[in-house]
Every structure is written in structure tokens, then in C-alpha cells.
C-alpha positions as CSV (number, residue, x, y, z in Angstrom):
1,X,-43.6,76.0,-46.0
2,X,-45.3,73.5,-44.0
3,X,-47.0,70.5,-45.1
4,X,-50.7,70.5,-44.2
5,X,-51.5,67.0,-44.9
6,X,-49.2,64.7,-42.5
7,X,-49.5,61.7,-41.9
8,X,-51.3,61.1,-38.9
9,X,-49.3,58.1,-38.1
10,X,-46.4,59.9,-38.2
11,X,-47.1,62.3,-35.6
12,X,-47.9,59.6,-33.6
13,X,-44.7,58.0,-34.1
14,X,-43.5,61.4,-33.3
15,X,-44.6,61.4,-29.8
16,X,-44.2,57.5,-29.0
17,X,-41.3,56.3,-31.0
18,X,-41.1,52.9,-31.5
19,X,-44.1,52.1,-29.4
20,X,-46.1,50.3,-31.9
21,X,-45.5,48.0,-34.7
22,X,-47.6,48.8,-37.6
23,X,-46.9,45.4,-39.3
24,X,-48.2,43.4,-36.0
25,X,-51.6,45.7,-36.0
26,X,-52.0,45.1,-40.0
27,X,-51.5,41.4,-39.2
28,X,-53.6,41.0,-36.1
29,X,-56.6,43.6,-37.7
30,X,-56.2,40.7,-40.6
31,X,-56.7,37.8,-38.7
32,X,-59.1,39.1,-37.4
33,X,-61.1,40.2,-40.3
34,X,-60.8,37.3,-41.5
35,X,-62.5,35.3,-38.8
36,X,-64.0,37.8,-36.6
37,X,-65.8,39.7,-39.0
38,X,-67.8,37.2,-41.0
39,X,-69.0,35.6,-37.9
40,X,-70.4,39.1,-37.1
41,X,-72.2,39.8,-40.6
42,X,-73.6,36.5,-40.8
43,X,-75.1,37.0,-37.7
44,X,-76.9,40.0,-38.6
45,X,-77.9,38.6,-41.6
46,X,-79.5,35.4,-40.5
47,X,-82.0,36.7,-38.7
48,X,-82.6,33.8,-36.0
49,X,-85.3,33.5,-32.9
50,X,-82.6,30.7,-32.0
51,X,-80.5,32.2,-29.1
52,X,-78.1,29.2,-29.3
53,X,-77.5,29.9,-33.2
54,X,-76.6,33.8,-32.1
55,X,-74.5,32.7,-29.4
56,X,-72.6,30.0,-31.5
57,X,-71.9,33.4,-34.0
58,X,-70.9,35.5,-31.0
59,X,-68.8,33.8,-29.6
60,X,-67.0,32.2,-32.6
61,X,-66.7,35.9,-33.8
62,X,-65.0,36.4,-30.0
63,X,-62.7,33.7,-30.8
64,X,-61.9,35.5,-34.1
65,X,-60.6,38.9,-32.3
66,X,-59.0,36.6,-29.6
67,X,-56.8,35.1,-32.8
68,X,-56.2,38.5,-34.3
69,X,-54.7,39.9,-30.9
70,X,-52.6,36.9,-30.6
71,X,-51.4,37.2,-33.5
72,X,-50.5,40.8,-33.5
73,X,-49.2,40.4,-29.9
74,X,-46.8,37.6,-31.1
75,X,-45.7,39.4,-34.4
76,X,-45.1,42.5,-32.6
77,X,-41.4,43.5,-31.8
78,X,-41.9,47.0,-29.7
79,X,-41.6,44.8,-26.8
80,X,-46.2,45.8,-25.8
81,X,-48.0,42.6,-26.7
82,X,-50.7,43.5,-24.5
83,X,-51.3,47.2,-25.7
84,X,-51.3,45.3,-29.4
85,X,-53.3,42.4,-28.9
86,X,-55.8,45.0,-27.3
87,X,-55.6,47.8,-30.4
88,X,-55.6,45.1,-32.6
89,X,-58.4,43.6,-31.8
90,X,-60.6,46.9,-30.9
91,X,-59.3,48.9,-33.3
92,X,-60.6,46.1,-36.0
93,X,-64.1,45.9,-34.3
94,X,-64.2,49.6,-34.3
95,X,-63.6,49.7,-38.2
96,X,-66.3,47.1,-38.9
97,X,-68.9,48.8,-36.6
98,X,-68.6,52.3,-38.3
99,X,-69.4,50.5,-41.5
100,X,-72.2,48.5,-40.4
101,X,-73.5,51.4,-38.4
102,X,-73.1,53.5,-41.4
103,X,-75.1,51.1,-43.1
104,X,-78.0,50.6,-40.7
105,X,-78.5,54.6,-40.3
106,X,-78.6,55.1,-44.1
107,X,-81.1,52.5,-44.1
108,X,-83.2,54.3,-41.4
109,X,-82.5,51.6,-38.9
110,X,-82.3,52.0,-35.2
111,X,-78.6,51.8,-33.6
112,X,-78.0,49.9,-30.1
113,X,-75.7,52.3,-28.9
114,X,-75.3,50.3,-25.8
115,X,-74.9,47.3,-27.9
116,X,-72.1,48.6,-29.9
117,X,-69.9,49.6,-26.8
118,X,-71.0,46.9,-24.6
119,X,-69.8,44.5,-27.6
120,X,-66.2,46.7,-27.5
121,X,-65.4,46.2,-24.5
122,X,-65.8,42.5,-24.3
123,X,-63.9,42.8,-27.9
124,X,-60.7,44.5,-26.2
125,X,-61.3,41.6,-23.4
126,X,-60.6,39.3,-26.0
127,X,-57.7,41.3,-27.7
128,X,-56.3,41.4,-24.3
129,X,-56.8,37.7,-23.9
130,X,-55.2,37.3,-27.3
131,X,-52.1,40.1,-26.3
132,X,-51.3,37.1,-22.9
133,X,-51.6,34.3,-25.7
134,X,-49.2,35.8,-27.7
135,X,-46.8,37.1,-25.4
136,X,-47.1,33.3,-23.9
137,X,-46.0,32.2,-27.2
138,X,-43.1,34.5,-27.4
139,X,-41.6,33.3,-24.1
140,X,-41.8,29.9,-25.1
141,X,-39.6,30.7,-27.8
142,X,-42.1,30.2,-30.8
143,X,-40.8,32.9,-33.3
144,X,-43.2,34.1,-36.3
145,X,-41.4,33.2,-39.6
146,X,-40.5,36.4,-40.9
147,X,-38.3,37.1,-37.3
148,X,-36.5,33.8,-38.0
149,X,-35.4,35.4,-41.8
150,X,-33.8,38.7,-40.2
């Protein structure tokens, strides 16, 4: 009897063993919830005519998913900081947008379509930015503390 209800991630880990590090993306996707994220509801909540007030957010929630894909890129140990800071980072954004897209349709708002995938690709910039930060700090020998316990 088969089971119908795999997980999905272990099918993946099926076909790419090893290849990603499901601690470092939980780590990185926190990060950058935690900064990223905030940044970006503010933003839509304050409401500004102030272009240098929406850039200040934008960017500062850029900054957020460049911290999250450094950090999943330095936690990582699969030996692809890039392809983690990158995931990391986009996957997180990706989360976030289906919810606040969710929200704006149920609301009978428009969507920027263009908006939302012009923002992702600058977002997986950033993770990518974040995936040579953390790589950089792996060469230099700084070591996340749970590597120095094992």
C-alpha cells in the first residue's frame, strides 16, 4: 500500500540528496522575516506621498533579505551558499507576497503583477548578494555557533 500523502520535501530530497539544508533556509527565511518583512508591511500601511519615506522602507526591507541570505548561506553545510542565500531570501518574499496578495484580492484591491515580480527579482539579487556575504564569511573562518558544538 502506498502512502498518498508524502512529504513533499522528501521527494525532493529524493532526487537531490543532500543538496539543501533545511535548518539554513528556516534560519535565513527567519532573519529575514524578521527584518525584511516588517519593513514591507509598514510600507504598505503608511500610506506616504513622500518618495524618500518609501525608499527608506524599500530598501531597508532589501537590506532585511540581504541578512536573511547571509545568514542561511553561512549556516548552510551542503557546501551551495549561493543557491541558499538565493532560496532563502525569495522563497521568504514569495511567502509574504501570497499573503499580502491574498489579502488585497479579498479586499477587492487591484494587484501590481509587475510590481510583485519586478520586486522578486531584485529580492533574489539581494539573497544572492547575501549567499557571496555568507560564503565570504565562511572562508574567513567565522563558524555559526551551533557548527563549533558538533
Amino acid at each position: 500500500m502506498t502512502d498518498h500523502h508524502a512529504d513533499p520535501l522528501d521527494t525532493i530530497n529524493a532526487v537531490l540528496p543532500g543538496r539543501w539544508d533545511w535548518q539554513a533556509l528556516r534560519a535565513g527565511a527567519t532573519v529575514a522575516l524578521l527584518f525584511a518583512i516588517p519593513l514591507t508591511i509598514i510600507a504598505a500601511v503608511v500610506d506616504s506621498e513622500s518618495g524618500a519615506l518609501n525608499a527608506l522602507f524599500f530598501f531597508g526591507a532589501m537590506f532585511g533579505f540581504i541578512l536573511g541570505g547571509g545568514c542561511a548561506a553561512w549556516v548552510q553545510r551542503a557546501g551551495t551558499p549561493m543557491s541558499h542565500g538565493v532560496v532563502s531570501a525569495a522563497g521568504t518574499y514569495l511567502a509574504a507576497q501570497t499573503v499580502f496578495v491574498a489579502i488585497r484580492l479579498a479586499g477587492g484591491d487591484t494587484v501590481n503583477w509587475f510590481s510583485v515580480f519586478f520586486t522578486l527579482g531584485l529580492v533574489s539579487v539581494a539573497g544572492m548578494f547575501g549567499g557571496v556575504l555568507g560564503n565570504r564569511l565562511q572562508q574567513r573562518g567565522f563558524v555559526p555557533s551551533a557548527a563549533r558544538q558538533q
